[in-house]
C-alpha positions in Angstrom: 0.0 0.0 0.0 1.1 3.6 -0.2 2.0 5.3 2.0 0.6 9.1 3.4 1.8 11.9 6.0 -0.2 11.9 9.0 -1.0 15.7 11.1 1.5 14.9 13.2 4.2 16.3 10.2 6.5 19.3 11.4 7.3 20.1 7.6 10.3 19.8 8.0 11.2 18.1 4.8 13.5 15.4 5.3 11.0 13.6 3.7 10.9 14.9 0.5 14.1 14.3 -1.3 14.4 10.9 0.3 11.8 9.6 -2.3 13.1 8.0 -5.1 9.9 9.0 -7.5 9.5 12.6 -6.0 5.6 11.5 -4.9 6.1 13.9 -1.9 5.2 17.5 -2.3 4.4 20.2 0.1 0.6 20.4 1.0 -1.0 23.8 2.4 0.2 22.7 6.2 1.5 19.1 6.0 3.6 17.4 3.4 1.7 15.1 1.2 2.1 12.0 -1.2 0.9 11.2 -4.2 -0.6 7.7 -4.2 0.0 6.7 -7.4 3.7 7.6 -7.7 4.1 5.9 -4.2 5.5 2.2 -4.2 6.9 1.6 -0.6 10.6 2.1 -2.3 9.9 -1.8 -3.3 12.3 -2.1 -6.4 14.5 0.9 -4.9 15.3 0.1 -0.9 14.9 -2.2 1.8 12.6 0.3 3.4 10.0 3.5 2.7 12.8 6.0 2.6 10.3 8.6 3.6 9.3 6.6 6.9 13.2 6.2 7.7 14.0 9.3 7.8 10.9 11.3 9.4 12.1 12.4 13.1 8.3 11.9 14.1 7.1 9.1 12.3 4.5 10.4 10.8 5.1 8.5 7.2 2.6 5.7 7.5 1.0 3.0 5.4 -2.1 4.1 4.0 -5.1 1.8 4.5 -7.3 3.2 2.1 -4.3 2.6 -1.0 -3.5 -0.9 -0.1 -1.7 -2.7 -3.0 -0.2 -6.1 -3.1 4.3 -6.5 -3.3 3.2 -8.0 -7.1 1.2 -4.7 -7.3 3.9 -2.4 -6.0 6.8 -4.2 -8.3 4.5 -3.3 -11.2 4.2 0.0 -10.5 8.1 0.4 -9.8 8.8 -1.2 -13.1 5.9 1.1 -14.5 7.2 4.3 -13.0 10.8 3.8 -14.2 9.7 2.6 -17.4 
């Protein structure tokens, strides 16, 4: 599944250029992710860069964007053609 930015984001940015298929933007108060350019990192790193480095752990899974690993290797291979 992808992943989103809870409230709980202090916009700081660490987050943003951590991800490897920039789905992470600045929103009006939080940062944000784009679902559909989000894969977990699957294909890229061991682990959701953006989760890794966040200093409050905001960068969750997002139940309501839940994909399968076959689903997120497709859309890895899919973003980076």
């Amino acid at each position: 599944m992808a992943y989103k930015i809870t409230e709980e984001c202090i916009n700081c940015g660490a987050c943003e250029p951590e991800c490897p298929n920039q789905a992470i933007s600045a929103g009006d108060t939080v940062y944000v992710i784009d679902w559909t350019k989000c894969e977990e990192c699957v294909g890229s790193h061991a682990e959701s860069q953006c989760a890794a480095v966040c200093p409050v752990d905001c960068c969750v899974p997002d139940p309501d964007h839940k994909e399968s690993r076959e689903e997120l290797e497709a859309k890895h291979k899919k973003l980076k053609g």
